[in-house]
C-alpha positions as a printed Julia matrix, in Angstrom:
315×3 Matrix{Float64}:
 164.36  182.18  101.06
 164.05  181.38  104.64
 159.64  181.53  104.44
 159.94  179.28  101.16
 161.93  176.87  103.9
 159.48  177.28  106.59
 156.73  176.27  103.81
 158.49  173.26  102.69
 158.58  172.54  106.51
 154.93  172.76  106.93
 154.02  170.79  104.24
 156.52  167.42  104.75
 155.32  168.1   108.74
 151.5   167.73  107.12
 152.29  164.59  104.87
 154.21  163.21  107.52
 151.33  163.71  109.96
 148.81  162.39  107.2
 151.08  159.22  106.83
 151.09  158.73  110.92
 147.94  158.67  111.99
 144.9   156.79  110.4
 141.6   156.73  111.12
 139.64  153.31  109.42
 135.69  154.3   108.94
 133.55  151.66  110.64
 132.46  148.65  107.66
 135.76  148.96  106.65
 139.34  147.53  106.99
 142.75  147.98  105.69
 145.52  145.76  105.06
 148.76  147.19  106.27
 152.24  146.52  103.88
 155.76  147.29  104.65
 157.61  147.9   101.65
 155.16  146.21  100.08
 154.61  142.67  102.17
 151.54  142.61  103.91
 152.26  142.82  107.59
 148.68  143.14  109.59
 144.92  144.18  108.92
 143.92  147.76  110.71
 140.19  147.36  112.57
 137.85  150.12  112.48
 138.95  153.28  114.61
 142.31  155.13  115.0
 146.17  153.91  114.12
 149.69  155.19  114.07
 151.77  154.31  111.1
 155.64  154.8   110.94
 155.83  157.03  107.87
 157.3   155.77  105.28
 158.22  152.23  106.51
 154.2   150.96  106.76
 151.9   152.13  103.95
 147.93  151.19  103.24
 147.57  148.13  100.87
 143.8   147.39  100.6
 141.11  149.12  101.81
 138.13  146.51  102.3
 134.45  146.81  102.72
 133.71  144.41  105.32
 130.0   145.02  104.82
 127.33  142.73  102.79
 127.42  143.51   99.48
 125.18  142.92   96.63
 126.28  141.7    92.94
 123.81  141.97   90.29
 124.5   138.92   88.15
 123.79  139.42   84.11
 120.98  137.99   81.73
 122.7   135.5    79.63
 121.35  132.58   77.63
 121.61  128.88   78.86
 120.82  125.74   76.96
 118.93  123.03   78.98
 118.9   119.5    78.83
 116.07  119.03   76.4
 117.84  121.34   74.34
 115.66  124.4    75.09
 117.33  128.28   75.14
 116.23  130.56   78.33
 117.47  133.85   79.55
 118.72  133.6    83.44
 119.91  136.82   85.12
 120.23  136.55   89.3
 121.33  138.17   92.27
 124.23  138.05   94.67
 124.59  138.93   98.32
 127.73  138.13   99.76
 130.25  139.62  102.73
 134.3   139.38  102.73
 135.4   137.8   106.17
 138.78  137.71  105.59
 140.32  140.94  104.46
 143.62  139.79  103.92
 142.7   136.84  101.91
 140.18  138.78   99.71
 143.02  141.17   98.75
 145.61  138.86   98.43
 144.18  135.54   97.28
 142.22  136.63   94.42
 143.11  139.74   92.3
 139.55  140.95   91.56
 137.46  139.84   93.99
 133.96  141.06   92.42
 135.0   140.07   88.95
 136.29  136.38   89.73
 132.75  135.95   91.87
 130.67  137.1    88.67
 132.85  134.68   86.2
 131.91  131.93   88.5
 128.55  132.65   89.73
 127.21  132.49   86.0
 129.44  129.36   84.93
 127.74  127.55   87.45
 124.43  128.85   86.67
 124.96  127.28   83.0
 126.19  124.16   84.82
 123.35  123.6    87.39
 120.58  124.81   84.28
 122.03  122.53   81.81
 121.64  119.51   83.94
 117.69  120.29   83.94
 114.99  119.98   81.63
 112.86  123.2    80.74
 109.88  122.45   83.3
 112.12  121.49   85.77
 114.22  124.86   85.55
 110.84  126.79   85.87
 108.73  125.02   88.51
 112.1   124.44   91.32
 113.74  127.85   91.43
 114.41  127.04   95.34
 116.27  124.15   94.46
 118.27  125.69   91.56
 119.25  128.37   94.05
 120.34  125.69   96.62
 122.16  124.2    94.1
 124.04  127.77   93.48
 124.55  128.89   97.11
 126.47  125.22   98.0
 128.64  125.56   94.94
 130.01  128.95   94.85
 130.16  129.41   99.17
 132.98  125.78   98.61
 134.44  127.88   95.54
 134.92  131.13   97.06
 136.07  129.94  100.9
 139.61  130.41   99.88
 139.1   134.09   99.29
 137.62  134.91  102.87
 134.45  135.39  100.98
 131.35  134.02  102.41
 128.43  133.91   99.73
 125.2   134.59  102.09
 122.53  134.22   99.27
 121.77  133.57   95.42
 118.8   134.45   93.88
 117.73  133.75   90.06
 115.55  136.62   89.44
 114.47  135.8    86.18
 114.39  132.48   83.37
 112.66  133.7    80.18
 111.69  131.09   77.57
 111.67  132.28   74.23
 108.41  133.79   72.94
 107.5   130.9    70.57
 107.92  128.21   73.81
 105.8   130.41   75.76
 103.02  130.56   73.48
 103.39  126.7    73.27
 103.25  126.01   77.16
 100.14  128.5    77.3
  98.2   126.39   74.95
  99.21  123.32   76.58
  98.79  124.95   79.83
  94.97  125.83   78.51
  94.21  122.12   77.11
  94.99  120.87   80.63
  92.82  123.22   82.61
  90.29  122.03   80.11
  90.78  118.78   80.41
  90.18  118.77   84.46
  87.2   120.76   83.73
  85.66  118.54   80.94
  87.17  115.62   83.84
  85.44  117.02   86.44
  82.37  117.95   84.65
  81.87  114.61   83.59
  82.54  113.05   87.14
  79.59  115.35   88.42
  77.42  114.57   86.33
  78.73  110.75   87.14
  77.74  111.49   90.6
  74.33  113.41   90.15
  73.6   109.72   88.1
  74.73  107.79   90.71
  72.79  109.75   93.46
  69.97  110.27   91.28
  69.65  106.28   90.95
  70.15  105.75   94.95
  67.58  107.92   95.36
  64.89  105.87   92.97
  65.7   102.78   94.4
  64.95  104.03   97.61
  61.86  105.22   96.38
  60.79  101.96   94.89
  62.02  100.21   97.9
  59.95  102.45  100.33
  56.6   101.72   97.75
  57.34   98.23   97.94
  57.72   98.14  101.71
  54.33  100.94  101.92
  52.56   98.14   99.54
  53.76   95.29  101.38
  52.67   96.78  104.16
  49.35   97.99  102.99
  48.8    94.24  101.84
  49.38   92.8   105.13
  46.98   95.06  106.78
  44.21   94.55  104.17
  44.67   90.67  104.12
  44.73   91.58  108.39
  41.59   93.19  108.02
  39.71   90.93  105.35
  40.85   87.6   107.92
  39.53   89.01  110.58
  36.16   90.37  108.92
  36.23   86.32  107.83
  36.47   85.35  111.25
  33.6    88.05  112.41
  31.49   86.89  109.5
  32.04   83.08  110.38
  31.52   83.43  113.63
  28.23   85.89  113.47
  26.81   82.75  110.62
  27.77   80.17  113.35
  26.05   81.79  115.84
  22.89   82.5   113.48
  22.95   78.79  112.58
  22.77   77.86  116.17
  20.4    79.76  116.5
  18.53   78.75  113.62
  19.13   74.93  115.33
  17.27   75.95  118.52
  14.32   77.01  116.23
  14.55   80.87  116.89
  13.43   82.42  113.5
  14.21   85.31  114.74
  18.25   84.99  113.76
  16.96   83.29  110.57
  15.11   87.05  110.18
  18.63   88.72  110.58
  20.48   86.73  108.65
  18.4    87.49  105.71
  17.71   91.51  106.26
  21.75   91.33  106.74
  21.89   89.83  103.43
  19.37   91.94  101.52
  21.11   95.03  103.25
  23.99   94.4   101.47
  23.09   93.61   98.13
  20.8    97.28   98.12
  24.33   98.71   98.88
  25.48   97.22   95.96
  23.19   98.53   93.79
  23.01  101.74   94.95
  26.73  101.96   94.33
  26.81  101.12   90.61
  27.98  103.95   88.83
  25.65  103.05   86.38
  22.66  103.12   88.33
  20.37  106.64   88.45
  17.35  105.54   89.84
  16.56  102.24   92.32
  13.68  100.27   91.4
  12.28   98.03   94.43
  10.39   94.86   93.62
  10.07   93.69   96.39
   7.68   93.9    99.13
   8.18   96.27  101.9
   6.83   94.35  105.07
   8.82   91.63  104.09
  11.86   94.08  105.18
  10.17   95.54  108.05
   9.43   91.89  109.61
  13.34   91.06  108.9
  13.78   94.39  111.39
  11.38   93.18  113.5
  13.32   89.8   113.9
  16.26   91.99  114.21
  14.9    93.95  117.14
  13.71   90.81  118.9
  17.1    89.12  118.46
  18.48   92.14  119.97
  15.82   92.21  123.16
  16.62   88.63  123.93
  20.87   88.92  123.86
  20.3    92.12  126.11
  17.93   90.34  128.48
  19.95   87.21  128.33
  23.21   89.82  129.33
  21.18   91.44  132.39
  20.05   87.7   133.94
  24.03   86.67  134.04
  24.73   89.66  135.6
  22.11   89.44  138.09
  23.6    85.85  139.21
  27.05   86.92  139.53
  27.29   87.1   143.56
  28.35   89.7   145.34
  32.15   90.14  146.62
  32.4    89.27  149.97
  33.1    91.88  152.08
């Protein structure tokens, strides 16, 4: 009888021990109750507790937590049906209002994580809802972190992992997705070849502007040339006629061979011509040399007596 005593002992000296000290793991706290009203919130490390009197309400994890939100179908505003499923990441601040405020805390956050998610999707059209995820999860973030504030809840991030079309509307924004990529190639295409037309034509009217200028060019110097072969040829029959005025047949010799010169030239260049007849008589031509060469004699010897009178510099 008396060792079945001494084991009761033991054991109500273990619970009672148990029920005294408390050790909270780090991430965690607990609320503290005494006879069931909440009384304070126990910090990581080691507490006494009056047995008994002060019991454990909630233990919280004070950690980030994440809440995997499920797929469920929203209607947007142009009437289309997608599949939206998302992420959660939130951390409780407050441990006595998350255990007190709210009777379950993960729960309650789902319900109104994906009632909003219909709400925010609903006010969006279909392209809108797949092109500005960022802003959709914006939208999310600001509505549940006001929502949940009372709980001592702070919602860090939301995520929409996932909007799925139905197959049908997929197939149709591929094939419209398709006609516009052809469209700004056929666009493009067309604006190159726009281009190579447009360059093409800058390019031949600078050619025909760079012949015009090479011809205009080419005329001025011929018309140049021919004026001043005029002005040679006038003055070299002047000079010939003066001569002719003294009475020097000599000139009236070179004037002539000049002539005939030319017009065998002439001849001799007519494509038509294979053989060169002559009727003419050959010391006529050698006598037009001869007054040639005596012309010549008399302008050289006429040059050498002007430079013999030219007196000398004085010194």
């Amino acid at each position: 009888m008396g060792q079945l005593f001494a084991l009761v002992v033991v054991v109500v000296a273990v619970i009672v021990l148990a029920k005294l000290v408390r050790i909270v793991p780090q991430g965690y706290e607990w609320t503290v109750e005494r006879f069931g009203r909440y009384t304070r919130t126990l910090s990581p490390g080691l507490h006494f507790l009056v047995p008994f009197i002060y019991s454990i309400g909630r233990k919280m994890n004070m950690m980030e937590q994440v809440l995997d939100v499920p797929s469920q179908d929203v209607i947007t505003k142009d009437n289309a049906v997608v599949r939206v499923d998302g992420v959660v990441f939130y951390q409780v601040l407050d441990a006595a209002k998350a255990a007190y405020e709210v009777a379950n805390l993960e729960q309650a956050a789902l319900a109104l994580i994906m009632t909003n998610i219909r709400t925010v999707l609903g006010s969006m059209d279909l392209d809108e809802s797949l092109s500005q995820r960022d802003a959709i999860n914006a939208k999310l973030l600001k509505v549940v972190d006001e929502a949940t504030h009372p709980w001592g809840v702070k919602v860090n991030r939301i995520e929409i992992k996932d909007i799925a079309p139905p197959r049908d509307l997929v197939d149709s924004m591929a094939r419209q997705m398709k006609a516009e990529r052809e469209k700004r190639a056929n666009i493009l295409e067309a604006e190159g070849f726009r281009q190579a037309a447009i360059l093409k034509a800058e390019g031949e009217k600078q050619s025909v502007i760079l012949a015009a200028e090479g011809e205009k060019e080419a005329a001025f110097r011929a018309a140049e040339a021919r004026e001043r072969s005029a002005e040679a040829e006038a003055k070299a029959t002047s000079m010939v006629s003066e001569a002719i005025a003294n009475g020097n047949v000599n000139a009236l010799n070179y004037f002539v061979a000049n002539k005939y010169v030319e017009a065998l030239k002439e001849m001799a260049n007519s494509p038509n011509q294979k053989m060169l007849l002559l009727p003419m008589e050959a010391t006529g031509i050698l006598g037009s040399l001869a007054g040639i060469a005596e012309l010549a004699k008399e302008s050289l010897g006429q040059q050498q007596s002007d430079t013999r009178r030219v007196p000398p510099p004085v010194r």
